[in-house]
PDBQT receptor file of N, H, CA, C and O in Angstrom, charges set to zero:
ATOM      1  N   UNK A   1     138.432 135.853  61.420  1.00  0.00    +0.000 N 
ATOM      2  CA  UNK A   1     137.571 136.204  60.308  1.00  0.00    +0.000 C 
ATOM      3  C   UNK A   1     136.799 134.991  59.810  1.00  0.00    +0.000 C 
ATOM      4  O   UNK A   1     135.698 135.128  59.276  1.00  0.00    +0.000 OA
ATOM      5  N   UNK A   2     137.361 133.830  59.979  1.00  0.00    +0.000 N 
ATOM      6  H   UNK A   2     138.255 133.718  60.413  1.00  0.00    +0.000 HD
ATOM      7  CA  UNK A   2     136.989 132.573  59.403  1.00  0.00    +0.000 C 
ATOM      8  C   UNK A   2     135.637 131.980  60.052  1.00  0.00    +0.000 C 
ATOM      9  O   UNK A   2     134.618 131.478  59.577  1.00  0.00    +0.000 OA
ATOM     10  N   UNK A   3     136.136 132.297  61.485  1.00  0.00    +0.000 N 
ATOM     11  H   UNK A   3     136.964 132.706  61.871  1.00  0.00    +0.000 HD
ATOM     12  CA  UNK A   3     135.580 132.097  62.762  1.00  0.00    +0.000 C 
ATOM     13  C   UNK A   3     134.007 132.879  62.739  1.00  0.00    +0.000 C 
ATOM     14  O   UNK A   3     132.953 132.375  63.127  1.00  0.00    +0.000 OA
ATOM     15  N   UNK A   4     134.202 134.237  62.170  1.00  0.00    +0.000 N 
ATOM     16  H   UNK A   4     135.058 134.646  61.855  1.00  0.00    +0.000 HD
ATOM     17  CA  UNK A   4     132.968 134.921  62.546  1.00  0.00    +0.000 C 
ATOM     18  C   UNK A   4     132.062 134.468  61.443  1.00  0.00    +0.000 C 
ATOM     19  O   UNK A   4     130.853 134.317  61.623  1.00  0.00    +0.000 OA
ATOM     20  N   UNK A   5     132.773 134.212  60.085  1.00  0.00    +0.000 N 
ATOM     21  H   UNK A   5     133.754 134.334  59.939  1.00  0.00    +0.000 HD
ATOM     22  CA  UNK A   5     132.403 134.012  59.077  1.00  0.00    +0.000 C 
ATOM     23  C   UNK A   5     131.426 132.578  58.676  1.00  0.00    +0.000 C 
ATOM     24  O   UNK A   5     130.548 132.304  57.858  1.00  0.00    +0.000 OA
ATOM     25  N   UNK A   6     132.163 131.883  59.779  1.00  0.00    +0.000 N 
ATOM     26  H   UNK A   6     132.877 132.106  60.444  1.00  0.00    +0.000 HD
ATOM     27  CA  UNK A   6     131.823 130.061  59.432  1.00  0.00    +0.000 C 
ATOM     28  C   UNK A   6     131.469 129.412  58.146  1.00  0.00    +0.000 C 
ATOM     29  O   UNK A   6     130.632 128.581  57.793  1.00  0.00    +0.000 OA
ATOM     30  N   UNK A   7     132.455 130.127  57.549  1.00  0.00    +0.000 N 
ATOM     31  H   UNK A   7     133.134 130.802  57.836  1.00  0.00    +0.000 HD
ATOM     32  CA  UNK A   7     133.119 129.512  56.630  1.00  0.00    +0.000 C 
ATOM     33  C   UNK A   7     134.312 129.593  55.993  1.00  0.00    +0.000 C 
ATOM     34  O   UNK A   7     134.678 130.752  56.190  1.00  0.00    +0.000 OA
ATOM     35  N   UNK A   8     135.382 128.866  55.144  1.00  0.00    +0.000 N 
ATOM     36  H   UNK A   8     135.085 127.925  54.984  1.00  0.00    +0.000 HD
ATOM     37  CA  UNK A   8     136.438 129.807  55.169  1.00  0.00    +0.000 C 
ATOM     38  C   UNK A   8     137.554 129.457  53.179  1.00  0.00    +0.000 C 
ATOM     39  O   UNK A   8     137.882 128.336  52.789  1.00  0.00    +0.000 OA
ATOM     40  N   UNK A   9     137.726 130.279  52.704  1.00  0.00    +0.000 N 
ATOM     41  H   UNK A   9     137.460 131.189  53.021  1.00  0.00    +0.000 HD
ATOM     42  CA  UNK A   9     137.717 129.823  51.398  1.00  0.00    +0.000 C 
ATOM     43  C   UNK A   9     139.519 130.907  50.758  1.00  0.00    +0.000 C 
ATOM     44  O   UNK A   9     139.859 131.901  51.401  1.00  0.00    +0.000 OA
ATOM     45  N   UNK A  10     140.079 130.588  49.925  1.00  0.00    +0.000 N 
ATOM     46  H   UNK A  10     139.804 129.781  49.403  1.00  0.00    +0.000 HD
ATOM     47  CA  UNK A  10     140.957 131.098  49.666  1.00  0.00    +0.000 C 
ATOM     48  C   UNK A  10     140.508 132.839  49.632  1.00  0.00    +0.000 C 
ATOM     49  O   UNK A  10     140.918 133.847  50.207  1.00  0.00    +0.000 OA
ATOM     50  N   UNK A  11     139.283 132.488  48.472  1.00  0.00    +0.000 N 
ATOM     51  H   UNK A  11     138.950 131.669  48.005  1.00  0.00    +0.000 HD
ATOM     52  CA  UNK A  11     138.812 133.627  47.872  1.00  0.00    +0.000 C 
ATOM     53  C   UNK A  11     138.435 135.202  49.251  1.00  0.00    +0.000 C 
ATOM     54  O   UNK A  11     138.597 136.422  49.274  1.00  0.00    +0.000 OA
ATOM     55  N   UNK A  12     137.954 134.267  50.049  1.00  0.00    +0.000 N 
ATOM     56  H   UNK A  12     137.822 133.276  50.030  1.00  0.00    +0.000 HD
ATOM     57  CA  UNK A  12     137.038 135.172  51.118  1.00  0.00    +0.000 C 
ATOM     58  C   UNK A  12     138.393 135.714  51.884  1.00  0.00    +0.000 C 
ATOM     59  O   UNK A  12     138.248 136.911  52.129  1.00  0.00    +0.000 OA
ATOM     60  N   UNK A  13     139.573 135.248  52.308  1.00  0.00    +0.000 N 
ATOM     61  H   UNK A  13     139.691 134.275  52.110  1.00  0.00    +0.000 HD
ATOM     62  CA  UNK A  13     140.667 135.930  52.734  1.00  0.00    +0.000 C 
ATOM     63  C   UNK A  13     141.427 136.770  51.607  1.00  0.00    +0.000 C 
ATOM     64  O   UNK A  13     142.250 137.628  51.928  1.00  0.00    +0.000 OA
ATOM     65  N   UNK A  14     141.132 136.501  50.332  1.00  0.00    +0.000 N 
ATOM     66  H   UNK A  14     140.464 135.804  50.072  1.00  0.00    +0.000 HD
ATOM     67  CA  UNK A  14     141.428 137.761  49.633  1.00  0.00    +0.000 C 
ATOM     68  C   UNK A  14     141.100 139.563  49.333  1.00  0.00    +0.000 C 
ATOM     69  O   UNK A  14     141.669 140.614  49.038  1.00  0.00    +0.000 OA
ATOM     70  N   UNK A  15     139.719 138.960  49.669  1.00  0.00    +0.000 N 
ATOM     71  H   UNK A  15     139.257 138.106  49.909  1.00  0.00    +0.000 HD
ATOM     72  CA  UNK A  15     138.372 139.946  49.800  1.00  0.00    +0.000 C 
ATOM     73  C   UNK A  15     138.815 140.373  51.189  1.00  0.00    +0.000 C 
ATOM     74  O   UNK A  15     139.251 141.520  51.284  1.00  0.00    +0.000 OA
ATOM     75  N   UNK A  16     138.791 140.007  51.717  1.00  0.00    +0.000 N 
ATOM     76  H   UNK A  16     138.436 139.076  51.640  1.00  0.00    +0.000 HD
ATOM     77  CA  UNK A  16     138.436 140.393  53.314  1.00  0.00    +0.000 C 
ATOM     78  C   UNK A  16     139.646 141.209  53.337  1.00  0.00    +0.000 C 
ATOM     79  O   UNK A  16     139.667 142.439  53.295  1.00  0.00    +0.000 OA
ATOM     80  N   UNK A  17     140.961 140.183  53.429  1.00  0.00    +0.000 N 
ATOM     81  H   UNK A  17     140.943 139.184  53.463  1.00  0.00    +0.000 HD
ATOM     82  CA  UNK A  17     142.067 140.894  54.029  1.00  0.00    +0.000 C 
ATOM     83  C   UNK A  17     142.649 141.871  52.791  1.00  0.00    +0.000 C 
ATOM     84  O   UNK A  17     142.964 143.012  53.129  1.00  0.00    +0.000 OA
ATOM     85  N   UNK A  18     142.780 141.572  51.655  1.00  0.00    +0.000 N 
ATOM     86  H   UNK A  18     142.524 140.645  51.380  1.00  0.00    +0.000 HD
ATOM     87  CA  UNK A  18     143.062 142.520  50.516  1.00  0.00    +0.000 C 
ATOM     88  C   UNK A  18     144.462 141.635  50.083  1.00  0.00    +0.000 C 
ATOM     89  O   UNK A  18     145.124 142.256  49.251  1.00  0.00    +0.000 OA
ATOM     90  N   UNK A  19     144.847 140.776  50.336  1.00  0.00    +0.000 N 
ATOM     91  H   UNK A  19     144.309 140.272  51.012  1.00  0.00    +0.000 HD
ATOM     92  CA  UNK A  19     146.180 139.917  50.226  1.00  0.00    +0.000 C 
ATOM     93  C   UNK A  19     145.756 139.098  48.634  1.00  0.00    +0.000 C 
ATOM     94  O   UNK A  19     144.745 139.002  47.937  1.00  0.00    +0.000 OA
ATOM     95  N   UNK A  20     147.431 138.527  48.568  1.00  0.00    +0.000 N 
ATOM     96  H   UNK A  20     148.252 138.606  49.134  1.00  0.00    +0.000 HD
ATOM     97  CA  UNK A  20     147.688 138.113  47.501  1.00  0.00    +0.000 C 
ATOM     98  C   UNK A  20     147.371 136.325  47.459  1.00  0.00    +0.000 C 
ATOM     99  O   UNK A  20     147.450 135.647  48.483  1.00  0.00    +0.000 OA
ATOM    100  N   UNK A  21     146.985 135.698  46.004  1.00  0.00    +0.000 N 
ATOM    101  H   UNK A  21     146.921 136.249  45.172  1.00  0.00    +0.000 HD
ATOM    102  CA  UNK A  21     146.663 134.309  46.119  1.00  0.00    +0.000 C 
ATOM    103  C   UNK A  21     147.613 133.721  47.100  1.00  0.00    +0.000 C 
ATOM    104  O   UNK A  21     147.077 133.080  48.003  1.00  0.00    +0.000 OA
ATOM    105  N   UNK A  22     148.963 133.806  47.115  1.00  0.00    +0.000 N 
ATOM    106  H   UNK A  22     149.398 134.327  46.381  1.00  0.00    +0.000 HD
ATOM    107  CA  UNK A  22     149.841 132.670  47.506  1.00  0.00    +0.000 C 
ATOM    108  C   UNK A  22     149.770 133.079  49.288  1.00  0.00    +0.000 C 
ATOM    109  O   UNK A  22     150.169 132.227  50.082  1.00  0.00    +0.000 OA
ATOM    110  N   UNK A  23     149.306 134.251  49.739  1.00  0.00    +0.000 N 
ATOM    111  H   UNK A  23     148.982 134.943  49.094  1.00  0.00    +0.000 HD
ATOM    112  CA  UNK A  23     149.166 134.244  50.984  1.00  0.00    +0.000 C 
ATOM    113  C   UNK A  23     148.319 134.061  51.439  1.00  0.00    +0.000 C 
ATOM    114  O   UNK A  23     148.383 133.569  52.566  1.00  0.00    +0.000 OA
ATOM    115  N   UNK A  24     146.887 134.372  50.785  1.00  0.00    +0.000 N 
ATOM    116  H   UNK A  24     146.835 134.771  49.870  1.00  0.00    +0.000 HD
ATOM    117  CA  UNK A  24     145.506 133.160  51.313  1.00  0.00    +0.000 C 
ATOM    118  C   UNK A  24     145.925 131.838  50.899  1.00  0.00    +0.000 C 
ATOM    119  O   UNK A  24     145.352 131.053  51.654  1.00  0.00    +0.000 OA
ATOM    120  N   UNK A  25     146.702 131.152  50.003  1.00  0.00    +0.000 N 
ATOM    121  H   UNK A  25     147.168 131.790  49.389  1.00  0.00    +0.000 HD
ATOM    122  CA  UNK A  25     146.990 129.966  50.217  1.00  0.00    +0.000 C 
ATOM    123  C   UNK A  25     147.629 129.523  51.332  1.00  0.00    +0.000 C 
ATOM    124  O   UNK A  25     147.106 128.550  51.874  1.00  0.00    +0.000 OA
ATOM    125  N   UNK A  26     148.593 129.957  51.813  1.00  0.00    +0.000 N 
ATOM    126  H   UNK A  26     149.017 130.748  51.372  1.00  0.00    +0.000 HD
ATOM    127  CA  UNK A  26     149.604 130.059  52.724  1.00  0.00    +0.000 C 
ATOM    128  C   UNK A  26     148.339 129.565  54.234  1.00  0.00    +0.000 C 
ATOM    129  O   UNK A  26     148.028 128.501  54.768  1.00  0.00    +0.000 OA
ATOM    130  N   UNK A  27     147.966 130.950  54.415  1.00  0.00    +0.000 N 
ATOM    131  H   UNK A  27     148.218 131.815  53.981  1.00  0.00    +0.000 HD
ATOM    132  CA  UNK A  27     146.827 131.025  55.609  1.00  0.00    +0.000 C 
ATOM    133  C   UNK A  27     146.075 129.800  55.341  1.00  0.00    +0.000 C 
ATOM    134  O   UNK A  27     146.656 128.985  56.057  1.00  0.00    +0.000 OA
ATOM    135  N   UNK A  28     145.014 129.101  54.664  1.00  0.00    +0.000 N 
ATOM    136  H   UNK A  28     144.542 129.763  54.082  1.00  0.00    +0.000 HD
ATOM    137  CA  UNK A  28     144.063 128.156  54.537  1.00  0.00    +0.000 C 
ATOM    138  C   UNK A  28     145.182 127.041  55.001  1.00  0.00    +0.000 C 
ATOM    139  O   UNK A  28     144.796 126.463  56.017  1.00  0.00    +0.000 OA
ATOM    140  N   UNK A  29     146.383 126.609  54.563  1.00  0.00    +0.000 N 
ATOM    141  H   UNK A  29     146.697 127.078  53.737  1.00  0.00    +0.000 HD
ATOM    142  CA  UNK A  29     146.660 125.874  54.531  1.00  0.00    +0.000 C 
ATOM    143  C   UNK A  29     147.444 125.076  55.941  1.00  0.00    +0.000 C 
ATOM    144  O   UNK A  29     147.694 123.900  56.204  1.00  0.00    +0.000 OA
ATOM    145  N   UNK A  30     147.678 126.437  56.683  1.00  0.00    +0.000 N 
ATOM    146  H   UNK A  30     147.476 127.393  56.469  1.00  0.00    +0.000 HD
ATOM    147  CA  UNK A  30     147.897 126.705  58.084  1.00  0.00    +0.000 C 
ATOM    148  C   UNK A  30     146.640 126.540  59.031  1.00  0.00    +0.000 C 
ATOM    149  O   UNK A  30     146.729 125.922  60.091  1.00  0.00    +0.000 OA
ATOM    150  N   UNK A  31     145.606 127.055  58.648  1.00  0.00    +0.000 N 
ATOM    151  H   UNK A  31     145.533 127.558  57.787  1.00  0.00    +0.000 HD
ATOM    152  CA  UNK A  31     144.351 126.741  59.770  1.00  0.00    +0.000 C 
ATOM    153  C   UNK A  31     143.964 125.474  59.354  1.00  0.00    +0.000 C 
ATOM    154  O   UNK A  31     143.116 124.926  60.058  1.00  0.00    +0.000 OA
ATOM    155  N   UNK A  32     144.347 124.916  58.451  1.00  0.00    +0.000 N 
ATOM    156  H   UNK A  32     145.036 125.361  57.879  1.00  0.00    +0.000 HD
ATOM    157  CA  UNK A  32     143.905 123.304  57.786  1.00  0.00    +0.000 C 
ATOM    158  C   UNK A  32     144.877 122.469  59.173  1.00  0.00    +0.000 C 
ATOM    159  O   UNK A  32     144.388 121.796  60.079  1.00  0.00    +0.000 OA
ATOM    160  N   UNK A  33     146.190 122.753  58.974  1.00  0.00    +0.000 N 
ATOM    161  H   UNK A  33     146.588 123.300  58.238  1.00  0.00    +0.000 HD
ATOM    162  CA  UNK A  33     147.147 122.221  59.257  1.00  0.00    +0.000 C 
ATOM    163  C   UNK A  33     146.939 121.908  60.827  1.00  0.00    +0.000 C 
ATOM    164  O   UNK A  33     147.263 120.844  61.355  1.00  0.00    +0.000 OA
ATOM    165  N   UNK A  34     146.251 123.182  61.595  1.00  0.00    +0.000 N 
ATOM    166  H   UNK A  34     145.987 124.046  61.166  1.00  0.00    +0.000 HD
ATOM    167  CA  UNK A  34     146.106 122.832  63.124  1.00  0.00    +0.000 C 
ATOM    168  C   UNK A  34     144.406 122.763  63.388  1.00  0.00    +0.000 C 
ATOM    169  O   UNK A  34     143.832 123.082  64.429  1.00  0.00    +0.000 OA
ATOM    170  N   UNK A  35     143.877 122.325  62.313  1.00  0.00    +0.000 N 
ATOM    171  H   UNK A  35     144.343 122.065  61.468  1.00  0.00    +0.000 HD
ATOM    172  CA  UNK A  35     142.656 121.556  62.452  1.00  0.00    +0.000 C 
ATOM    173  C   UNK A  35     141.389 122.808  62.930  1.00  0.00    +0.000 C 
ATOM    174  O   UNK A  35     140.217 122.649  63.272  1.00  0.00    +0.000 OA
ATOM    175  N   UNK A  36     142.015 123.747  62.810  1.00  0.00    +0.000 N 
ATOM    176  H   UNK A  36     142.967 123.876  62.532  1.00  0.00    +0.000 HD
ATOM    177  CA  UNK A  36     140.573 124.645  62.617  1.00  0.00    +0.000 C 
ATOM    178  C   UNK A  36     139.841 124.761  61.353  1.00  0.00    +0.000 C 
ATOM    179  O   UNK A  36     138.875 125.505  61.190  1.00  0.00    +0.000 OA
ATOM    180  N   UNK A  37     140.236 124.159  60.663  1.00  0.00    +0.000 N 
ATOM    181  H   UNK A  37     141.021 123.554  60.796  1.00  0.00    +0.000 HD
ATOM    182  CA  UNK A  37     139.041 124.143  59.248  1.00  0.00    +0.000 C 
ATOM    183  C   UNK A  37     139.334 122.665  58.529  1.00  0.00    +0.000 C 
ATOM    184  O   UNK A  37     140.134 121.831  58.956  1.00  0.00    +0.000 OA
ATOM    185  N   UNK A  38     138.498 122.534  57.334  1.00  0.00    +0.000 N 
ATOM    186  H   UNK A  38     137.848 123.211  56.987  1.00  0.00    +0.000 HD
ATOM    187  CA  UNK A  38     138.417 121.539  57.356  1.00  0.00    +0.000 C 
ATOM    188  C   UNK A  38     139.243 121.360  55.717  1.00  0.00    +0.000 C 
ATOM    189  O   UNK A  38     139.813 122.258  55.098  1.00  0.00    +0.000 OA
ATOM    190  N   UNK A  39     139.093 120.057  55.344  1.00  0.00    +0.000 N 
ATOM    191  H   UNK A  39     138.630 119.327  55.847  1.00  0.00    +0.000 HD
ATOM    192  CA  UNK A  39     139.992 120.340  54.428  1.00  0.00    +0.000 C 
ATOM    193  C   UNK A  39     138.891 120.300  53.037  1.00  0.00    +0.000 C 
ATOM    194  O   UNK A  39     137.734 119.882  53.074  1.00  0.00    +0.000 OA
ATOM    195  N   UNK A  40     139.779 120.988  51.548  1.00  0.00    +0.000 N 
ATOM    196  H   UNK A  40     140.719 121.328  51.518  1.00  0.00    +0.000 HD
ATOM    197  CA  UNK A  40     139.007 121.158  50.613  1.00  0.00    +0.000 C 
ATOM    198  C   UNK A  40     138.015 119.971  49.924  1.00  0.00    +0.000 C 
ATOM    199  O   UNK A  40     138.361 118.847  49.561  1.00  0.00    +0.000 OA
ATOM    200  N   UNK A  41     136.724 120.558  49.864  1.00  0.00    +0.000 N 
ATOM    201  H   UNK A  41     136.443 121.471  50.159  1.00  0.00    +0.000 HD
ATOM    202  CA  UNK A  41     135.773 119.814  49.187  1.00  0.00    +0.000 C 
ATOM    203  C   UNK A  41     135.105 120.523  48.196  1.00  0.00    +0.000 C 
ATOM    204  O   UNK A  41     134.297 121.420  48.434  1.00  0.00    +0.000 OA
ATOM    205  N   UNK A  42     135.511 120.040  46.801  1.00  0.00    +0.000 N 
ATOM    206  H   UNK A  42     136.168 119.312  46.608  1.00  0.00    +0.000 HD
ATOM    207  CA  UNK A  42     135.129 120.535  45.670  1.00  0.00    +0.000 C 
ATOM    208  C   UNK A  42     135.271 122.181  45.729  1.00  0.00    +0.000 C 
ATOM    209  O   UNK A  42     136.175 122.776  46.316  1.00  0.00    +0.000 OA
ATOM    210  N   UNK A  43     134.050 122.866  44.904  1.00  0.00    +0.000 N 
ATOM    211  H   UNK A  43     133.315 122.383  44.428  1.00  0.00    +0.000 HD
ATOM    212  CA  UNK A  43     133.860 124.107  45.191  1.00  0.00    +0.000 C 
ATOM    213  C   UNK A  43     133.515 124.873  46.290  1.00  0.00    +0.000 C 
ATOM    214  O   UNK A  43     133.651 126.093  46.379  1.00  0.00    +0.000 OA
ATOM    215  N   UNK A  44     132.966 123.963  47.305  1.00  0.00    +0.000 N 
ATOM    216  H   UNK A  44     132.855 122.971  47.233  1.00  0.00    +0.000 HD
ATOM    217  CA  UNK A  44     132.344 124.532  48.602  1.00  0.00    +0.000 C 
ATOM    218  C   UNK A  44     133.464 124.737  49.466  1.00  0.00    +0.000 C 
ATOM    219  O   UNK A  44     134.459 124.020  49.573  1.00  0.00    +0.000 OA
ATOM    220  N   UNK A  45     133.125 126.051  50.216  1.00  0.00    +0.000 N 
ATOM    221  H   UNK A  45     132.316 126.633  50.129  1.00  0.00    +0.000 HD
ATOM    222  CA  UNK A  45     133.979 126.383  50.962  1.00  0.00    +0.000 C 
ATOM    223  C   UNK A  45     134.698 125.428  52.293  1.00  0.00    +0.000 C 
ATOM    224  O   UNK A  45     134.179 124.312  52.313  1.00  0.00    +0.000 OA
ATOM    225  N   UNK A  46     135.574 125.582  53.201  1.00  0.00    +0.000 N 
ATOM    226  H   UNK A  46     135.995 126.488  53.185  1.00  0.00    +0.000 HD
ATOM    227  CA  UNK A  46     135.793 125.269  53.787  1.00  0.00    +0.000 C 
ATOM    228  C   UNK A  46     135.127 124.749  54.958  1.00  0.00    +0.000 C 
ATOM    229  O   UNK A  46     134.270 125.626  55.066  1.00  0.00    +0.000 OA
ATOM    230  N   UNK A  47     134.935 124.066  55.776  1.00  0.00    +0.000 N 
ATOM    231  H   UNK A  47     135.631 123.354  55.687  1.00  0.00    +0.000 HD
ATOM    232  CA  UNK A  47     134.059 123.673  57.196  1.00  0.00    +0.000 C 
ATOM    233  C   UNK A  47     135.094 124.222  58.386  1.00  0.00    +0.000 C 
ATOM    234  O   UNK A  47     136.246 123.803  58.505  1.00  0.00    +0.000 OA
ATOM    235  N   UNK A  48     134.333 125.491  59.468  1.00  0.00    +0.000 N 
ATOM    236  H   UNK A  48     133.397 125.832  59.372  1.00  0.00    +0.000 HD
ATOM    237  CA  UNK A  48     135.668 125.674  60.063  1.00  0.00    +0.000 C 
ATOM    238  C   UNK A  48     135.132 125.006  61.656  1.00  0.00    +0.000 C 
ATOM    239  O   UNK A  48     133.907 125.121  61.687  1.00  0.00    +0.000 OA
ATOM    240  N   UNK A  49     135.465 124.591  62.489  1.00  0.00    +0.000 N 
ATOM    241  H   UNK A  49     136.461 124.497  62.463  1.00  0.00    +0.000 HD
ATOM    242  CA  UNK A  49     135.216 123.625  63.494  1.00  0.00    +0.000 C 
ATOM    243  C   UNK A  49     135.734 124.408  64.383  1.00  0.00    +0.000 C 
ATOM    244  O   UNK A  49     136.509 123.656  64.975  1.00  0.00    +0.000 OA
ATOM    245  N   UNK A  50     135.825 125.628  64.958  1.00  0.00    +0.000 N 
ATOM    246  H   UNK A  50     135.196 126.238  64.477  1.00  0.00    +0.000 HD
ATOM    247  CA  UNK A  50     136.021 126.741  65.450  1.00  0.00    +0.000 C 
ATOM    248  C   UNK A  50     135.257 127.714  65.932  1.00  0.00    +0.000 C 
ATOM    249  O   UNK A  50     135.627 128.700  65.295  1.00  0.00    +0.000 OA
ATOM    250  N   UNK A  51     134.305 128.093  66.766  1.00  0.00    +0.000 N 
ATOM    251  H   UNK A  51     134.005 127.292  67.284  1.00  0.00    +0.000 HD
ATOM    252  CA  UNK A  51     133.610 129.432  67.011  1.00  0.00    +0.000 C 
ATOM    253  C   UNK A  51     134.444 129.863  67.003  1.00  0.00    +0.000 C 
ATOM    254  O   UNK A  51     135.546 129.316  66.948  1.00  0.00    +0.000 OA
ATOM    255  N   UNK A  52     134.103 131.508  67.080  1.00  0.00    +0.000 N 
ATOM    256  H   UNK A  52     133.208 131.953  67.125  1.00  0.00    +0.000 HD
ATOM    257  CA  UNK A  52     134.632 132.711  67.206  1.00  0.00    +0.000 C 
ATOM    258  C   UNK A  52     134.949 132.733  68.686  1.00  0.00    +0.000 C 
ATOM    259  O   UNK A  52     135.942 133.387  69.003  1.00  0.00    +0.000 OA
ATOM    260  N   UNK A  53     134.194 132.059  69.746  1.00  0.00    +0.000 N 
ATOM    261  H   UNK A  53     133.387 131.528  69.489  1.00  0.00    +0.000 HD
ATOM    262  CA  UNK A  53     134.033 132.709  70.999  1.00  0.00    +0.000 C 
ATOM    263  C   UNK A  53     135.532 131.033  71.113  1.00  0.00    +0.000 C 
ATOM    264  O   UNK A  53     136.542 131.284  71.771  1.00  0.00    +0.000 OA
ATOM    265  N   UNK A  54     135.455 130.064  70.662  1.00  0.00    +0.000 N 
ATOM    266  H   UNK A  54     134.635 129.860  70.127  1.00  0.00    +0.000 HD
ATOM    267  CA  UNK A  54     136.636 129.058  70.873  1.00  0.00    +0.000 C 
ATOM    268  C   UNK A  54     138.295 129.878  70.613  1.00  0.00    +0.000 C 
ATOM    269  O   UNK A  54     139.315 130.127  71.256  1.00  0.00    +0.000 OA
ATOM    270  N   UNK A  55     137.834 130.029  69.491  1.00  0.00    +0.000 N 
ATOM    271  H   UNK A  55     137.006 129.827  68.969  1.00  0.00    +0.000 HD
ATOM    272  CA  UNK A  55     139.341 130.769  68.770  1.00  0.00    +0.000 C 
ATOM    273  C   UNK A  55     139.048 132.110  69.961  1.00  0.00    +0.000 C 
ATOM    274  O   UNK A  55     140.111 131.806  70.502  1.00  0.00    +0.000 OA
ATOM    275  N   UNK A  56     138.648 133.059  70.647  1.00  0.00    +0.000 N 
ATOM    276  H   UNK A  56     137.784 133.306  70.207  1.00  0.00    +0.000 HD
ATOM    277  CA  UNK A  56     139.489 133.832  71.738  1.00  0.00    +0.000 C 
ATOM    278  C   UNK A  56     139.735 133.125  72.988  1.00  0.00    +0.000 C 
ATOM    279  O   UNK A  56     140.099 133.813  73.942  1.00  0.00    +0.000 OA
ATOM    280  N   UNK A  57     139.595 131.835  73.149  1.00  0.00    +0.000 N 
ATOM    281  H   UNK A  57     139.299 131.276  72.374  1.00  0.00    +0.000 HD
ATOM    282  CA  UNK A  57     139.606 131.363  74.271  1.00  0.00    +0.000 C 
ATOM    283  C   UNK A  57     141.317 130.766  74.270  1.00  0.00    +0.000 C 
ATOM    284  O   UNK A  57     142.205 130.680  75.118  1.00  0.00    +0.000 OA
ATOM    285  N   UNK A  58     141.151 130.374  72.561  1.00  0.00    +0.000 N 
ATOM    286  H   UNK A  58     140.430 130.443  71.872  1.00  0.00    +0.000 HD
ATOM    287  CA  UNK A  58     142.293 129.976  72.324  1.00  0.00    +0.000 C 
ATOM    288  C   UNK A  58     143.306 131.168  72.120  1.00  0.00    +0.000 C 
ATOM    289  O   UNK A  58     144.347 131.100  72.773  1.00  0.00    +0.000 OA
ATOM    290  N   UNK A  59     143.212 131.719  71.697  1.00  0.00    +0.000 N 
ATOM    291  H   UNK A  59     142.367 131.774  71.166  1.00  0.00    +0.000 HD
ATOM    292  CA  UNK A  59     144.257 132.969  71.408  1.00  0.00    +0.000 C 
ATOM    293  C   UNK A  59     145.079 133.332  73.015  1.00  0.00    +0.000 C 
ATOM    294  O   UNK A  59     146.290 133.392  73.226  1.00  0.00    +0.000 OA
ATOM    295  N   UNK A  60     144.019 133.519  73.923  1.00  0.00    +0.000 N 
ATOM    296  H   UNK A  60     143.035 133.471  73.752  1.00  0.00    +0.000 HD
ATOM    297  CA  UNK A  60     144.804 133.887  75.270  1.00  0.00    +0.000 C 
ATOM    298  C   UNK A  60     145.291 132.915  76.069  1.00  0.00    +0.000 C 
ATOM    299  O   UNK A  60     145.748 133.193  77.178  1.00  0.00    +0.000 OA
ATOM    300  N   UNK A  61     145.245 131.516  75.544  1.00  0.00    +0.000 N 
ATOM    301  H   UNK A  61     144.874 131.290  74.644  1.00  0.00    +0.000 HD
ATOM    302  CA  UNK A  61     146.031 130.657  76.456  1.00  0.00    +0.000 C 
ATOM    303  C   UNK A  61     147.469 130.593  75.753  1.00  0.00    +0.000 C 
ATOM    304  O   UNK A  61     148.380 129.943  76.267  1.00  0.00    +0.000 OA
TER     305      UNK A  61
């Protein structure tokens, strides 16, 4: 979602997926963690360093 999105923010996995703060925290803090996004700057959303077409390349290995 982050991926298609290119961009990626607590808020926008709330919206999107319908989940609760502490589990879009959870998630951001996990795609932070293995370097598909970038880490927080101010109000602006996330930087995700990921295509969409990378992340399925990655998913099936």
């Amino acid at each position: 979602m982050v991926a298609e999105a290119k961009q990626a923010s607590v808020s926008l996995l709330q919206r999107r997926m319908r989940i609760g703060y502490s589990i879009a925290i959870k998630l951001i803090d996990e795609l932070e963690r293995c370097r598909f996004i970038g880490t927080y700057r101010d109000d602006k959303p996330r930087e995700v360093y990921l295509s969409h077409l990378q992340l399925m390349r990655f998913l099936k290995s």
